[in-house]
N, C-alpha and C positions, 0 to 999 in steps of 0.2 A: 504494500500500500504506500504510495505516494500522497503526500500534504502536497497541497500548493496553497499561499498566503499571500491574500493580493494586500497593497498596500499604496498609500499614496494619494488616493478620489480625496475628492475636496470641494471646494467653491469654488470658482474662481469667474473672473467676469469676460464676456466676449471678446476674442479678441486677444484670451493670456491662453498660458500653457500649464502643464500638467504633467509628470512625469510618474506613470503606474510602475509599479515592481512585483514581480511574481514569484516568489523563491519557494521552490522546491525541497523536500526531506532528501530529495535522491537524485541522484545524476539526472540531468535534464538532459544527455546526451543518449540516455535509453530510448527516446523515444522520435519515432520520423520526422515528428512537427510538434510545434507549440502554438499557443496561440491569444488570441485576447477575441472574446464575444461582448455583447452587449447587448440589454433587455431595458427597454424603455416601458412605464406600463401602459398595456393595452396594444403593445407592439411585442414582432417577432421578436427573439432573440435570432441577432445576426450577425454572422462572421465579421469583423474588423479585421483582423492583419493577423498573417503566418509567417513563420519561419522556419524552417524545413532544418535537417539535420544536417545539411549543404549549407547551411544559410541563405539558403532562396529567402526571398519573401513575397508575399502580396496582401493587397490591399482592398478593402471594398470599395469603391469609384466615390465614394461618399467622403472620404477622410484620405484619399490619395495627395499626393502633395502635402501634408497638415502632419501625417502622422508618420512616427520612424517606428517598428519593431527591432530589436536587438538581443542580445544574449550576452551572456560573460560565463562560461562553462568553468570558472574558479570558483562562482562563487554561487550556480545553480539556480541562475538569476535569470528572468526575461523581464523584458521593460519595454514599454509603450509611451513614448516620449509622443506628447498632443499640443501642437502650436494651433495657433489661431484658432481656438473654440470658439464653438457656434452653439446658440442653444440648441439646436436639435441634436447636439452629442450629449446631450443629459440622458445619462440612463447608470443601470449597475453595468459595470462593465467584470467578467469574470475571465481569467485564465484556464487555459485547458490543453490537454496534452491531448496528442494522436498517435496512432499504432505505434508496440504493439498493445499499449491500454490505453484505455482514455478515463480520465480523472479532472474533474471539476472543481475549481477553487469556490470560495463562498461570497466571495463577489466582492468590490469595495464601490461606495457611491463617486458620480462623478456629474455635478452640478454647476452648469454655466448660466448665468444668468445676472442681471445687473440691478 
């Protein structure tokens, strides 16, 4: 069993940045991809940004340009660095791992608004 502990949501107002961190119990190199989702209520939970075990990454066309995914394999870290928020990036935003498990973090808030 793998933790992941997201960390970092907060306020902040249109227009500033944010920087999430996902740290994991266990090598974050066990797994294909990682990733960060995001659940606004009343809305899907949907894909934001992957990063592969290559370090590929993608983006949802929604926060492309705005948002970097990253990794630091010392220290079992993913991070989701968010310039220019918008409010419609208010939501929980959670981290999640991909094959060969997948494991869900418990989410941290992530509210823009002025």
């Amino acid at each position: 069993q793998v933790q992941l502990v997201e960390s970092g949501g907060g306020l902040v107002q249109p227009g500033g940045s944010l920087r999430l961190s996902c740290a994991a119990s266990g090598s974050i190199s066990s797994f294909n991809a990682m990733g960060w989702y995001r659940q606004a209520p009343g809305k899907q939970r949907e894909l934001v940004a992957q990063i592969t075990r290559g370090d590929n990454t993608n983006y949802a066309d929604s926060v492309k340009g705005r948002f970097t995914i990253s990794r630091d394999l010392a220290k079992n870290t993913v991070y989701l660095q968010m310039n220019n928020l918008k409010p419609e990036d208010t939501a929980v935003y959670y981290c999640k791992t991909w094959t060969p498990l997948q494991y869900w973090g418990q989410g941290t808030q992530v509210t823009v608004s002025s």
